[in-house]
N, C-alpha and C positions, 0 to 999 in steps of 0.2 A: 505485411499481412495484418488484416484486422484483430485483434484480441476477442473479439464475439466469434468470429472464426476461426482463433485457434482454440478457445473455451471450449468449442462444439467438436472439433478434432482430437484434443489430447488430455486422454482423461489418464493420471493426474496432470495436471500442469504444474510446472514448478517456475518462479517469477523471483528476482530480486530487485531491492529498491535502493536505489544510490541517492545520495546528496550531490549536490554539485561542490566539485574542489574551488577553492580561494585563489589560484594562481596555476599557472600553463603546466607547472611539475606535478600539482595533482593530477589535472585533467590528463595529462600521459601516464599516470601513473594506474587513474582508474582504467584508462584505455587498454592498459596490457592486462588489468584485472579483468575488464570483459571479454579480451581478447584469450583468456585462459577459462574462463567460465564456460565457452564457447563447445569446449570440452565436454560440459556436462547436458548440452543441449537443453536450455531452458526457454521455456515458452515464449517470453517477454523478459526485460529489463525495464525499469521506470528510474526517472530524473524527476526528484521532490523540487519544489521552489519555497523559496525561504519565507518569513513571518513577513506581512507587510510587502509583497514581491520582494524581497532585497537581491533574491538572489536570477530576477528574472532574464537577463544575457548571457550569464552561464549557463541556467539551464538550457535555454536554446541552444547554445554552442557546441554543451554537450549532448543532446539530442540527437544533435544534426552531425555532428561526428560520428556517433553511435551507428547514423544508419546510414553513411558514405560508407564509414571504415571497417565494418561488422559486418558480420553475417546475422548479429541477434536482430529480434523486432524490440523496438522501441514505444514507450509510451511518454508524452511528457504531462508534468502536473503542473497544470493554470488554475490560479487561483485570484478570485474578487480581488482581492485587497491588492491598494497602492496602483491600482492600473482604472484608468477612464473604458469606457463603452471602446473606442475607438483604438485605443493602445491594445486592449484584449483581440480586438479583429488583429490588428497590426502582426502581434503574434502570431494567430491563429493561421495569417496568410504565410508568415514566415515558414511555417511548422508545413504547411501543405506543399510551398512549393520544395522544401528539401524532402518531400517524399514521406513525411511523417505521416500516419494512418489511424494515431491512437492517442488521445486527450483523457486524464483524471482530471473531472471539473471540482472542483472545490473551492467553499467559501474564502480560505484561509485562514491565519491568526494573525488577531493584532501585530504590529514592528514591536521588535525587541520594545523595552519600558511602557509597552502601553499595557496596562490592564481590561481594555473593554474593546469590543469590536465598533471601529466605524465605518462606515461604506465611503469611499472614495469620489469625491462631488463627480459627477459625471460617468460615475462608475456603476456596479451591480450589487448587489447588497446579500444574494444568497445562489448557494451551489446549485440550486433550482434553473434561477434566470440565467446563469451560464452556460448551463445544459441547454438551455433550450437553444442562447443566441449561438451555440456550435451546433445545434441538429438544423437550424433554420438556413443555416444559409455553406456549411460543409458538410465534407463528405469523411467524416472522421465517426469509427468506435470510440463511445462515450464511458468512461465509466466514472464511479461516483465511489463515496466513501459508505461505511455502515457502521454500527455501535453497538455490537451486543451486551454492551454492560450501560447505555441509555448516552446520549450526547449529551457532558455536562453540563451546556445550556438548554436540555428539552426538558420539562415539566415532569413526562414519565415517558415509558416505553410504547405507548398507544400513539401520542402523540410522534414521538419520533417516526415513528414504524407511518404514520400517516404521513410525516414527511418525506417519509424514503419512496414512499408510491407517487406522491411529486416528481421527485426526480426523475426514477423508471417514465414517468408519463410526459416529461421533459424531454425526454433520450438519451436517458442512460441505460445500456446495455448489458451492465455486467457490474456488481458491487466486490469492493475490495472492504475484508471490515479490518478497525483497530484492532492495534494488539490485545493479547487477551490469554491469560495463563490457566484456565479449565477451561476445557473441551466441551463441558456440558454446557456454560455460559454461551456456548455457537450452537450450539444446536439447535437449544432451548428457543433462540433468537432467531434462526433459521425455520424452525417449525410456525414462529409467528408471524412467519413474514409471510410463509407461503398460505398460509392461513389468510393473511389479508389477500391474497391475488396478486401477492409481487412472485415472479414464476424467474428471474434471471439470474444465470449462475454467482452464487455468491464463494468467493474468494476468501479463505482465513489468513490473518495476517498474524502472523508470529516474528518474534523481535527474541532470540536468541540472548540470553544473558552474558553479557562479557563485562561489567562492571555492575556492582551494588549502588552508588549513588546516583550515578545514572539513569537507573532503573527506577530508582524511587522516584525521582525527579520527569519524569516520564509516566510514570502512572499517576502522579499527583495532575500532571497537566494536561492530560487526555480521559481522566474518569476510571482507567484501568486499575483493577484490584488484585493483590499479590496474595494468593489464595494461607492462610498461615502455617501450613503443611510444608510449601515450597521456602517463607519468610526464617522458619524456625531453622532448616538449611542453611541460608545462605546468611542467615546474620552472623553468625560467629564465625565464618569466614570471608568478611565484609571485605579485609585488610589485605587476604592474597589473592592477586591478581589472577595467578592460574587456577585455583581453587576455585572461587567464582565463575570463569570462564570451563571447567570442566564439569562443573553440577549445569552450568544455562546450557553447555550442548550436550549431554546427557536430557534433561530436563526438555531442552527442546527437540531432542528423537523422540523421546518418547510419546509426548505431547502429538507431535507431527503423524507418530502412526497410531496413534490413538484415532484423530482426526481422518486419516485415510483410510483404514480399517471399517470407518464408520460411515464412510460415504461420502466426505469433504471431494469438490474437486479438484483440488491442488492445492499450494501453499503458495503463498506469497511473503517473501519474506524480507521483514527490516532489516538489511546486511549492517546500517550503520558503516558502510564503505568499509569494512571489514569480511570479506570473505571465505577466509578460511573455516571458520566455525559452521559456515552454512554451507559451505561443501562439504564440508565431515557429517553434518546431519543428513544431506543428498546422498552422499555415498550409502553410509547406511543406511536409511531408507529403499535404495535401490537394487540393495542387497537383499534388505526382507520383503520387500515387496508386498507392503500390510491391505493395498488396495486391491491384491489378488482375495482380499477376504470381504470385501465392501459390497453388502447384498443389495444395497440400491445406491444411487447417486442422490446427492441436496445440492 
């Protein structure tokens, strides 16, 4: 099923986002993870692809497992980088003829050791022209990335937000944004989008805290800021493991119904191939049920 058509069906949606495994143990390993998540009935699942494609035939493989072997709906993320005009279709036919229905177009990051973005001789050069060459010639829901703390290569917010109505006018259907640790920092960025005429459901993405250097390392490379209310927390207990992992899913409940209280339409959420922490946030959330309080939808 299309992800624009389940967005418009199931208000909240709740979505997790896998990394593809290194070797056949992972990939059976995340397979009984989806296959138990199944449980909690979630909208979508999504398969990242690595810096540079690196990790472009796992993700297909597990895509295309996901949606043989599953009941979930699947989305995969194709990105510019490390792949030609022609290898992107290649994909793209692959992904159609196993029944896949839902593409994350994104520019990518540089391969591991590069620091700057290059475009691929033969290749695409922005998450724009990707969109477009999957609306032009499939029959795939598109969806696209968003920023509301500004994309560290855009200028400001005007300009980003300009880019983002690009994409929308590309075909992309439905915005999934970066992680992001204040609630008002979405909204804020939610109200100016609809303000410029971007009208498609925007998606929060939240990343659950289970380790401290990770995390820093993670907001360093995405623009994301660690509000110092949350920082003053989690620093002095950098060191214990559970400590950190029981304030990020604390931290991320609350966060989450902050967020759906207020109108978010679902969550989508960075599992970091770790799932327990984000079903203990789903559960309770499902217990309180904060979107029974949500007087409008964004």
């Amino acid at each position: 099923m299309r992800i624009d058509d389940i967005l418009e069906q199931r208000r909240p949606c709740f979505s997790f986002e896998f990394f593809p495994p290194k070797d056949d143990e992972g990939v059976a390993r995340l397979l009984a993870t989806i296959g138990e998540l199944e449980q909690d009935d979630p909208g979508f699942v999504s398969v990242t692809y690595g810096a540079g494609g690196s990790t472009r035939t796992r993700t297909i493989e597990m895509v295309t497992r996901i949606r043989r072997e599953t009941n979930t709906e699947v989305m995969a993320h194709l990105t510019c980088a490390g792949s030609t005009r022609d290898e992107l279709q290649d994909v793209l036919g692959e992904l159609r003829d196993a029944g896949v229905e839902n593409v994350l177009a994104l520019r990518g990051d540089p391969p591991a050791g590069d620091s700057e973005w290059k475009p691929t001789p033969g290749g695409l050069s922005y998450s724009t022209e990707l969109a477009a060459l999957v609306s032009a010639d499939y029959d795939f829901a598109i969806g696209a990335a968003c920023h509301p703390e500004v994309h560290p290569e855009a200028p400001d917010m005007a300009w980003d937000i300009g880019f983002l109505k690009d994409k929308v006018a590309a075909g992309a259907s439905f915005l999934i944004s970066q992680l992001f640790f204040d609630s008002d920092l979405y909204f804020d960025f939610v109200e100016q989008v609809r303000a410029a005429g971007v009208t498609v459901p925007i998606l929060p993405g939240i990343m659950p805290i289970t380790n401290y250097s990770q995390l820093k390392r993670f907001t360093e490379m995405c623009g994301a800021t660690i509000p110092d209310r949350l920082d003053r927390e989690l620093a002095p207990v950098a060191e214990d493991k559970k400590a950190v992992e029981d304030l990020g899913v604390a931290y991320a409940t609350l966060q989450c119904s902050d967020l759906l209280a207020r109108g978010a339409p679902g969550i989508h959420f960075f599992t970091l191939n770790r799932s327990p922490a984000t079903r203990s946030i789903l559960a309770a959330l499902r217990a309180a049920r904060p979107w029974d309080r949500a007087r409008s939808l964004v």
